[in-house]
N, C-alpha and C positions, 0 to 999 in steps of 0.2 A: 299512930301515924297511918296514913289512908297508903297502904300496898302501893307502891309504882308497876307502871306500864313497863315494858321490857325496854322500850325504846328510852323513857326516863330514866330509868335504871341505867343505861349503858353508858347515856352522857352522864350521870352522877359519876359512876366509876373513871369515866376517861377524866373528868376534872379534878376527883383525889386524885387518880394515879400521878397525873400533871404537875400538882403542888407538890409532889415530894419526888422529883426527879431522883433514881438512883438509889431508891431505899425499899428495902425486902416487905412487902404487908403480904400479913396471913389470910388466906381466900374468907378464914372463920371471921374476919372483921368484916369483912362486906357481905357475908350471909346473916351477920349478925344484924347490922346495921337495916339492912334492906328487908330482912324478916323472911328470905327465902334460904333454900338446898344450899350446899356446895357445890353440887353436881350444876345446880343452876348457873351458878356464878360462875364456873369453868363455862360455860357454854359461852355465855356476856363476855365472859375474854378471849376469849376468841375471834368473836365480831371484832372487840374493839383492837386486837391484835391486829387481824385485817382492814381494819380504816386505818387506824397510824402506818402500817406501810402505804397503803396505797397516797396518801397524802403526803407520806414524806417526811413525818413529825417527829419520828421513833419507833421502836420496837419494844415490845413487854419481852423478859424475860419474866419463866416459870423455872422455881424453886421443888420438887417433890420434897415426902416426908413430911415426920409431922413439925419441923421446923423451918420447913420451906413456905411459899409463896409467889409472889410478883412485884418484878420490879420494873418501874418504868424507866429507857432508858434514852433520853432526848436525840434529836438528830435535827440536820439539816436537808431538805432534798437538794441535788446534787445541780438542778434548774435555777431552784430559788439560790444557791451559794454563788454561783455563775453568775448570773445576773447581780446578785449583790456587790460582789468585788467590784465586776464591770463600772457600777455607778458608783461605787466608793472612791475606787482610781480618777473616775470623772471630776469626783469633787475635790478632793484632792489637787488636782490635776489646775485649778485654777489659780492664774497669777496674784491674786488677790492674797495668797496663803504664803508668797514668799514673803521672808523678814531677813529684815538687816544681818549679814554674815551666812550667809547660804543657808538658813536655818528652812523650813517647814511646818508652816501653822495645821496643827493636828489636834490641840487640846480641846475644841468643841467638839469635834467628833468623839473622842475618848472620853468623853463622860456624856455620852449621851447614851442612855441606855435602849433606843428604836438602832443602832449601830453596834452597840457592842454583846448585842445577845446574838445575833449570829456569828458574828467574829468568834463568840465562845465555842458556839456549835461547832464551827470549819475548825477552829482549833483541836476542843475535842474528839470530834472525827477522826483525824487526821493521829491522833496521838495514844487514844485508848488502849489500842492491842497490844503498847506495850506498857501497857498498866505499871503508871507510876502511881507510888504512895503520895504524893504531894506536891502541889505547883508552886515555885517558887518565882518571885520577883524582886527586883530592887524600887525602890520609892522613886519619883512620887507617879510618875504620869502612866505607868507602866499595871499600876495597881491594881483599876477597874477592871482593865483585859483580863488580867491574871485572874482575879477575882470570879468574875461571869464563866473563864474557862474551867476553874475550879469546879465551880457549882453545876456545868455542862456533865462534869466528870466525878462527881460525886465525893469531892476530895478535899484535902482541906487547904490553905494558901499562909506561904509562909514572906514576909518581908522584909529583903535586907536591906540596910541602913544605909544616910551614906553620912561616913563620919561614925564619931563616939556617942551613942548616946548612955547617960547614967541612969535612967530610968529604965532601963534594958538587964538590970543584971549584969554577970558575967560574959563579955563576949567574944567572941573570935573577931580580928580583925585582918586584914592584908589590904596594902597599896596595891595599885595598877592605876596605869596611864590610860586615861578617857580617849577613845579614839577620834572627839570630836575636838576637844579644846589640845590633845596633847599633854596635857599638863598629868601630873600623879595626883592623885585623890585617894581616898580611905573608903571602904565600905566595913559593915560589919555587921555581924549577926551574932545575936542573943544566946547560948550557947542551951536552953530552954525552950528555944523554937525550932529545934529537930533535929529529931534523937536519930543516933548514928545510922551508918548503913541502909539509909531508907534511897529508894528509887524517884530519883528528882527533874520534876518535868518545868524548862526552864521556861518562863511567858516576858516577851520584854515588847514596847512597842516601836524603838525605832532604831536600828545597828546602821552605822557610818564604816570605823576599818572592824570594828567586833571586840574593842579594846574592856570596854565595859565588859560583855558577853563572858571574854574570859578570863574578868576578874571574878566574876559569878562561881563559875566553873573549877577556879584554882579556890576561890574559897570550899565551895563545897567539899571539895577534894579534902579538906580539914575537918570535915564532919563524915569521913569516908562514906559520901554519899555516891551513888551511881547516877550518874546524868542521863537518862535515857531517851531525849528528848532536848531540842532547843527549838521553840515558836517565837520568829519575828513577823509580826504586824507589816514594816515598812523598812526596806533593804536599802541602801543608797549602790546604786552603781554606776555612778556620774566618773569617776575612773578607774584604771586597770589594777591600779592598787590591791594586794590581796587581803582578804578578810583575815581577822587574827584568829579564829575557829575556826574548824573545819565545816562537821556536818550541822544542819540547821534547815530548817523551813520559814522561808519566809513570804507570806501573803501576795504582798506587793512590792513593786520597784521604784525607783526614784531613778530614773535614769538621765532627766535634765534638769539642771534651775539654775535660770540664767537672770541678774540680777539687772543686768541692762536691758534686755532683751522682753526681761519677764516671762517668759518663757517655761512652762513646768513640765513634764512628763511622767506619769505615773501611768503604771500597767499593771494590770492580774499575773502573780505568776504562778497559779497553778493551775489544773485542770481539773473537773471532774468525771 
C-alpha cells in the first residue's frame, strides 16, 4: 500500500477513532496499519487531539504502558447543544403535536436518529463523571434515547418490561401507579439482565408526576443497584403538583398544552 501523507494519515485515524467511540486501541495498531513509528503516531494524535477540541466533537484519552493506548471519547460543543434544544423545544412547541387527553406527539422525533445523537451526547455529558456501569430504560418509546445515550457512553442498555413476559426468564417484578393514567401497572425485569450492585444511569423520555420514574427506581432497588443518575428528555410542569422523585435532569419543559386553546409551550431547561 502507497505510504500516506501526514495529513491522510490523520483523517484516516480521526475516522477509526470515530467508529469506535469509547474503546482502548493500541498506538501499535495504527503504526502497524499506516506502516510508520509510534513515536509518529503520538505526534498524529496530538493534532488530531487538538482538532476534536477545538471543534467541539470530543476528546482522545491516552492510556501509558504496554496495555495502554487511545480512546476516543464523543461530546457535544456546548453552542451546538444550545442551539439544538432551542429548536427541539420550537418543534415541539407546535399545536400540531397536541393529542387527544393532554397527551404530546414526540414519537417522530424519538426515532429519528438526525435528533437523537445529540440528545445522547447532552445526556452523556451531563452524566459521565459519575460513571455509571449501565443505562437503563423501560419500553417502548424511551428505548432509542436510552440506547444512543448508552453508545455516547460506552456502555451497555438494559430494558425493563412492562408486564410479564415468559420469554424473559426469571424475573423481578413490582407494581406502581403510572403517573399519567393513575392507574397500577407491572413492570419487570429479567433477573439475567443485571447483575447486582452495578451503578445505574436511568434514560426515560417523558416524566408527567415521576410515577413510572419510581417505579424504575424501587425496582432497581431489588437488584441492589445504585441509581446514580435519572435523564428525562421532557418534564411536564403544567401544575404545582410535585414530582414523585426527587433528583433528576431533565432536557426540556412542558409547561403549557391547552386543548382548546392549542396552545403548546416547551422550553430548554438547561444551560451550557
Amino acid at each position: 500500500m502507497e505510504k500516506m501523507k501526514r495529513a491522510e494519515r490523520m483523517v484516516a485515524i480521526t475516522q477509526l477513532l470515530m467508529q469506535k467511540p469509547n474503546v482502548l486501541t493500541p498506538l501499535t495498531l495504527f503504526a502497524e496499519r499506516f506502516g510508520t513509528a509510534k513515536s509518529t503516531i503520538s505526534e498524529d494524535l496530538m493534532a488530531v487531539k487538538g482538532s476534536l477540541m477545538l471543534s467541539g466533537q470530543g476528546h482522545l484519552e491516552t492510556i501509558s504502558g504496554a496495555a495502554g493506548g487511545v480512546r476516543y471519547i464523543p461530546e457535544i460543543a456546548k453552542e451546538e447543544a444550545t442551539e439544538f434544544l432551542s429548536e427541539l423545544s420550537e418543534r415541539l412547541s407546535d399545536k400540531e403535536r397536541i393529542l387527544a387527553g393532554g397527551f404530546l406527539y414526540m414519537t417522530d422525533l424519538l426515532f429519528d436518529p438526525s435528533v437523537l445523537r445529540p440528545l445522547g451526547l447532552i445526556f452523556a455529558g451531563a452524566f459521565r463523571e459519575k460513571k455509571p456501569d449501565v443505562v437503563v430504560t423501560i419500553e417502548t418509546k424511551g428505548i432509542p434515547l436510552a440506547l444512543v445515550t448508552a453508545e455516547a457512553l460506552g456502555l451497555p442498555m438494559v430494558v425493563i418490561r412492562s408486564g410479564n413476559k415468559v420469554t424473559e426468564g426469571s424475573s423481578v417484578s413490582i407494581n406502581y401507579v403510572s403517573g399519567s393514567s393513575r392507574r397500577i401497572q407491572t413492570m419487570s425485569l429479567s433477573r439475567r439482565a443485571l447483575e447486582p450492585k452495578q451503578r445505574v444511569l436511568i434514560i426515560d423520555d417523558f416524566m408527567k408526576l415521576g410515577g413510572t420514574a419510581l417505579g424504575i427506581k424501587n425496582l432497581m432497588a431489588e437488584f441492589e443497584a445504585d441509581v446514580v443518575g435519572m435523564g428525562i428528555l421532557v418534564e411536564a410542569r403544567m401544575t404545582a403538583e410535585p414530582k414523585l422523585v426527587g433528583e433528576y435532569l431533565s432536557l426540556l419543559q412542558l409547561n403549557e398544552l391547552d386543548l382548546d386553546t392549542g396552545k403548546t409551550s416547551v422550553i430548554p431547561m438547561i444551560s451550557f
